[in-house]
C-alpha positions as CSV (number, residue, x, y, z in Angstrom):
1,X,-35.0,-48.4,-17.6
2,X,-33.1,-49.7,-15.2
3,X,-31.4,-53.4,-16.3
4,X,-32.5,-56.5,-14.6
5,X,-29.0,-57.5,-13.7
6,X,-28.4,-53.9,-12.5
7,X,-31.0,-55.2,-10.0
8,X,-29.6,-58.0,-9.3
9,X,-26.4,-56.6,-8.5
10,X,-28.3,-54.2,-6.4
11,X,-29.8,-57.7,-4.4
12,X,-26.2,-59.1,-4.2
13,X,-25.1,-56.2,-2.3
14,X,-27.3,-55.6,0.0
15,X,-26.4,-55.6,3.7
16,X,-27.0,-58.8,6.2
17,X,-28.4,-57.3,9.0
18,X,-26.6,-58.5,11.7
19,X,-23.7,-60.3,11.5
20,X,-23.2,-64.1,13.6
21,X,-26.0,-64.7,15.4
22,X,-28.6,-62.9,17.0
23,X,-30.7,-64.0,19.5
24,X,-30.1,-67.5,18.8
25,X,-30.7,-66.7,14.9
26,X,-27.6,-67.6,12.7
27,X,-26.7,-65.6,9.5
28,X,-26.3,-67.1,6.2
29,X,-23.8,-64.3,4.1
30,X,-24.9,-64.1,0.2
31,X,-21.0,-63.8,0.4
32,X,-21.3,-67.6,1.2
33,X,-21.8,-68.0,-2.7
34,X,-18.4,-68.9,-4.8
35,X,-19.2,-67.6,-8.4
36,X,-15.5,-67.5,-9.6
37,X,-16.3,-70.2,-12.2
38,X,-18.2,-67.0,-14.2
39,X,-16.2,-65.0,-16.8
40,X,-18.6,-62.6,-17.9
41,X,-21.4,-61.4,-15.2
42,X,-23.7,-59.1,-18.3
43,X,-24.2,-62.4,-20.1
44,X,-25.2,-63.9,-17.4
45,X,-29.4,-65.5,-18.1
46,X,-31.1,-64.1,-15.3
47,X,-34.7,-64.9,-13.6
48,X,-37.2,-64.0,-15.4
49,X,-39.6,-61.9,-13.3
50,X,-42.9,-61.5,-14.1
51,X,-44.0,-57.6,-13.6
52,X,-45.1,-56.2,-10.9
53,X,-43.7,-58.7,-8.7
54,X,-43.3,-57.2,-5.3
55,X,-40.0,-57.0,-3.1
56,X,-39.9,-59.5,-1.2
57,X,-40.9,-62.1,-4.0
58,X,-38.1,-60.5,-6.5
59,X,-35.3,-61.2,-3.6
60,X,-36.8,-64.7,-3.6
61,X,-35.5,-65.0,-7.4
62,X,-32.5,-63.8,-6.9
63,X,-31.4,-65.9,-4.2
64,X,-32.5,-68.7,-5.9
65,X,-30.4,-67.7,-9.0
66,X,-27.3,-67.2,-6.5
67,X,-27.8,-70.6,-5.4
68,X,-27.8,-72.1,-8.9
69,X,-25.3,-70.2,-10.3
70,X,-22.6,-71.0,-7.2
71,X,-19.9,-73.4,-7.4
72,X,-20.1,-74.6,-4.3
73,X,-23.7,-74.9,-3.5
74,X,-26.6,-77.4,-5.0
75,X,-30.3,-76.1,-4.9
76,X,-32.5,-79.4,-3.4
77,X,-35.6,-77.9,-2.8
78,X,-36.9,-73.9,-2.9
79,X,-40.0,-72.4,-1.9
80,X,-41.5,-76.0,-0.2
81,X,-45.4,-75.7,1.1
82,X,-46.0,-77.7,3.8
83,X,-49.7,-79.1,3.9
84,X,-51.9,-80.9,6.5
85,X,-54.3,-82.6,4.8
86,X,-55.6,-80.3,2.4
87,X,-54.3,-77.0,4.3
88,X,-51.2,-75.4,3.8
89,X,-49.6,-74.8,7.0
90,X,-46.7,-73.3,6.0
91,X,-43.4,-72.9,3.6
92,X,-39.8,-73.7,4.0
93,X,-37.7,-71.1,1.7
94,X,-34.6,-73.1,0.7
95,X,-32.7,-75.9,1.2
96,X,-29.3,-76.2,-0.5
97,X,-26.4,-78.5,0.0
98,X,-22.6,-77.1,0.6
99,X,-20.7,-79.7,-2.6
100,X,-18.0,-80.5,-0.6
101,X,-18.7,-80.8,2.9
102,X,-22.2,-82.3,2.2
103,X,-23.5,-80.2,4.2
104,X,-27.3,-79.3,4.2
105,X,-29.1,-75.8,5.4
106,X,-32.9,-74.6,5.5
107,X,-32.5,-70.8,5.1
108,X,-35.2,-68.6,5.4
109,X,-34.9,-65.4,3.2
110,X,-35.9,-62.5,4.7
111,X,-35.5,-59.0,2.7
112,X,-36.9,-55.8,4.7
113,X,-36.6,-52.0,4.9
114,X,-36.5,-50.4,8.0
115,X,-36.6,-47.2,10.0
116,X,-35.1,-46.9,13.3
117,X,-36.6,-44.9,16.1
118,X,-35.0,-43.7,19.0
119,X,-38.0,-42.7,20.9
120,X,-39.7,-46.5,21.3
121,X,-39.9,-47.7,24.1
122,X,-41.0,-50.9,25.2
123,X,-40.9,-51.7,28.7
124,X,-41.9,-55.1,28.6
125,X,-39.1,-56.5,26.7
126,X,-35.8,-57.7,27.6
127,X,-32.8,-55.1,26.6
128,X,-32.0,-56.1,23.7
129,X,-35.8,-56.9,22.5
130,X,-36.2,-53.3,23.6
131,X,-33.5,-52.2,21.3
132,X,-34.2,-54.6,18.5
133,X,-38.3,-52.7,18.4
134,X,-37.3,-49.8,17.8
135,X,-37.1,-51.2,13.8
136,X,-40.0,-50.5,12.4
137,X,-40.8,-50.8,8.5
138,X,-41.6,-47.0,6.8
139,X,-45.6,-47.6,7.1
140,X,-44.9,-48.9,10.8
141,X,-47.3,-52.2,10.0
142,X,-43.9,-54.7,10.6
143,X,-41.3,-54.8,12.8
144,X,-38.2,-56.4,13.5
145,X,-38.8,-58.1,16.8
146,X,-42.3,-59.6,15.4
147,X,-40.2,-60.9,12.4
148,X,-38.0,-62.4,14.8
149,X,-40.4,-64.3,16.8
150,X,-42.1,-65.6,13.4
151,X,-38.8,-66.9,12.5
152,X,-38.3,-68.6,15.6
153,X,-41.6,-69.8,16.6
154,X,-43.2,-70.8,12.9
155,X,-40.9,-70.4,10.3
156,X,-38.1,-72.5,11.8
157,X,-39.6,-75.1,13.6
158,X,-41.9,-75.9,10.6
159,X,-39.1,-78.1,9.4
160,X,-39.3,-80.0,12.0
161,X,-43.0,-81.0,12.2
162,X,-44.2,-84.5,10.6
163,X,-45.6,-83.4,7.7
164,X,-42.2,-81.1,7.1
165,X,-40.5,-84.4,7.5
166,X,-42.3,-86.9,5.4
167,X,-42.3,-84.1,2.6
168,X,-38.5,-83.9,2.9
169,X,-38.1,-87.8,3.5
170,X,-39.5,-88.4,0.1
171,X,-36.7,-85.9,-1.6
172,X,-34.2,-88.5,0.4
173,X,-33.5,-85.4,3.2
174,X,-32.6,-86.7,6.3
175,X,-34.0,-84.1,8.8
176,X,-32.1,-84.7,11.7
177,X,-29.2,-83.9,9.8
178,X,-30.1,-80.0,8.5
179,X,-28.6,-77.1,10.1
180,X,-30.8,-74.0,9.9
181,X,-29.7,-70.4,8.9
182,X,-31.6,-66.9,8.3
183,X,-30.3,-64.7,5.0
184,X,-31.4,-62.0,6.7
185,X,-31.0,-58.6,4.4
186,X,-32.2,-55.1,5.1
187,X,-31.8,-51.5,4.5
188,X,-32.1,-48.8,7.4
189,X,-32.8,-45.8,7.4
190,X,-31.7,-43.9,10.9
191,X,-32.3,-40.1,12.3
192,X,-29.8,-37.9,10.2
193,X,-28.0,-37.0,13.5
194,X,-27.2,-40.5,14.6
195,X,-24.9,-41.4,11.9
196,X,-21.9,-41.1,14.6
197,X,-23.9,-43.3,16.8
198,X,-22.7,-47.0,17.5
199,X,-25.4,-49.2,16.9
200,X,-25.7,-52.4,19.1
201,X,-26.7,-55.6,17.4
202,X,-27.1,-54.4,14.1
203,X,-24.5,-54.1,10.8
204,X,-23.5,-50.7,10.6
205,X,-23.7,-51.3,6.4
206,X,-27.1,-52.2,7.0
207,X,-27.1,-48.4,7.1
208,X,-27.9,-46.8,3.7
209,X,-30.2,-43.5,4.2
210,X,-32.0,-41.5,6.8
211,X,-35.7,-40.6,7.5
212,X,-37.5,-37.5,8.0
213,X,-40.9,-36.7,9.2
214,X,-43.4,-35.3,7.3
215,X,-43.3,-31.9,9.4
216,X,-39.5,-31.6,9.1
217,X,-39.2,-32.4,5.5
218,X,-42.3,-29.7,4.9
219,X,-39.8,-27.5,6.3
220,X,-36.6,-28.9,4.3
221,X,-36.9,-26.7,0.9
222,X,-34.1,-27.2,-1.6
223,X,-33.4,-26.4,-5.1
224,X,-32.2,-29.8,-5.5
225,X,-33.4,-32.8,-7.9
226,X,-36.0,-34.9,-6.5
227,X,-36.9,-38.4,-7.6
228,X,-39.4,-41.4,-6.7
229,X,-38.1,-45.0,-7.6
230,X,-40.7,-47.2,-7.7
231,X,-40.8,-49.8,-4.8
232,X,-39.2,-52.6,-7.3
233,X,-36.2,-50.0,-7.6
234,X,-35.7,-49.4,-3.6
235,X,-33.0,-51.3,-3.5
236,X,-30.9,-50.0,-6.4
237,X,-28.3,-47.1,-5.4
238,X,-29.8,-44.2,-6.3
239,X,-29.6,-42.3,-9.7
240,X,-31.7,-40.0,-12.1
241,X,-34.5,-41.5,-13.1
242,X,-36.5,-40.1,-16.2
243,X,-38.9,-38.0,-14.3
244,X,-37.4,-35.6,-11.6
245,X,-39.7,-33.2,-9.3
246,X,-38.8,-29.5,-7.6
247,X,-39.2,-29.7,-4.0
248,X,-42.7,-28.2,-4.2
249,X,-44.3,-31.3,-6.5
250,X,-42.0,-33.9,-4.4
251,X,-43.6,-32.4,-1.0
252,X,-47.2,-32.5,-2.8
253,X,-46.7,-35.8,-3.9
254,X,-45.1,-37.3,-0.5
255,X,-48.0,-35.6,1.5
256,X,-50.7,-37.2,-1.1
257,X,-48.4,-41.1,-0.8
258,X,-48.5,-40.7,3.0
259,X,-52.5,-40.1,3.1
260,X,-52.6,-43.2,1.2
261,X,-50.9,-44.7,4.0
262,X,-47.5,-45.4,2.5
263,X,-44.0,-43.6,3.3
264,X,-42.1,-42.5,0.0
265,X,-38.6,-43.4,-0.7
266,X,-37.0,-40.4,-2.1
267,X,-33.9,-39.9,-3.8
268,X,-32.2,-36.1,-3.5
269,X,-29.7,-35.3,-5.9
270,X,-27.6,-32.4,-4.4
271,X,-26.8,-30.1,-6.5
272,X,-24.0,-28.9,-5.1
273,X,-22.0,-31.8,-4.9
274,X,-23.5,-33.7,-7.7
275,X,-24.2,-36.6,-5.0
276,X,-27.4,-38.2,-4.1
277,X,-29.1,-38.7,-0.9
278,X,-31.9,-41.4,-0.2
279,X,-34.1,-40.8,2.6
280,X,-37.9,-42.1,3.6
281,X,-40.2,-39.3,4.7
282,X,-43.1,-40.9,7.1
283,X,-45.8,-39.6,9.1
């Protein structure tokens, strides 16, 4: 069983994917975070998360807890619903203050796995938008241009709407004064002969595995190790896990996941090099 601060370590490291700004989006590092004040990391008390929390909501804990535990940022407010009247109409993530230079962020946390494909094209978009679509997550129902324009038409701009302001006004959070940042971490997974490739707009560590396609992976036999993390585990590094699979039950089982309607992360120990491989295999 894998540790909860093994997880947390696992969130910590994660790639930002893109580094500086992109289209007019500005990156907050979890690097940011000053915890040189710790002595020993295992006794740390971490979150408590209840099971079966999913992804996204465990990275949502974990930033929190990086916030807290920092020596040089204060937690105001986390995970603020914005209402009109009776209706929710949305949620600011975080806002923290920087202790010595006063100075206050909204970040919106955003934690994502993606594939990249080459082959997308999308005419009606701008160069880079072009470039950016071709991120798509594993079960192609999200993609990284549609997260952007969320971001930059909803998400952000949310802060900025009345009932953002008289929420914040009555934590004594002067509006006009927050600058706004995206954490903005992912894990892509690229063709297996681009890995010489020089990817625009995008951090090359943001690169952590490869994908195939369910007709090249049915063609793919090994005698290595094959294992299924569960979707809480995706972003550990991989290792054994207590149940392993030949490449005949792992192909059975992918082919079984992907009528379901959901692309496997797999984990490939090679047996020749005692080395693991992590790859998505989609439709």
């Amino acid at each position: 069983m894998t540790s909860n601060y093994a997880r947390f370590k696992a969130f910590y490291k994660t790639a930002s994917l893109w580094s500086g700004e992109l289209l007019g989006l500005e990156q907050f590092y979890l690097s940011n975070f000053n915890f040189d004040h710790l002595d020993n990391e295992e006794s740390l008390e971490l979150p408590v998360i209840p099971q079966g929390t999913v992804l996204g909501k465990r990275a949502e804990y974990f930033f929190k807890f990086c916030v807290e535990k920092s020596n040089n940022y204060k937690l105001l407010l986390s995970n603020i619903q914005i209402f009109k009247g009776k209706v929710t109409i949305g949620e600011l993530d975080y806002i923290i203050k920087h202790k010595r230079t006063n100075t206050v962020i909204h970040i919106e946390l955003v934690y994502k796995f993606y594939i990249y494909q080459p082959k997308i094209e999308a005419d009606q978009f701008s160069e880079i938008h072009q470039e950016l679509f071709k991120y798509k997550g594993p079960n192609g129902r999200d993609n990284l241009v549609r997260k952007l324009k969320h971001l930059k038409e909803h998400q952000l701009p949310l802060l900025y709407s009345e009932e953002a302001r008289e929420t914040l006004e009555s934590h004594q959070i002067d509006i006009s004064k927050v600058k706004q940042q995206v954490c903005y971490l992912a894990h892509v997974f690229i063709p297996q002969h681009l890995w010489p490739h020089k990817f625009e707009y995008i951090n090359k560590n943001s690169i952590v595995g490869y994908y195939f396609n369910y007709s090249a992976f049915a063609k793919a036999e090994t005698d290595n190790l094959y294992f299924l993390p569960e979707k809480y585990a995706w972003k550990m590094s991989p290792q054994e896990l207590p149940v392993s699979y030949t490449y005949k039950k792992v192909l059975e089982l992918t082919e079984e996941s992907l009528e379901r309607g959901f692309a496997p992360l797999i984990w490939m120990l090679v047996s020749s090099t005692n080395s693991f491989e992590r790859f998505f295999v989609v439709k």
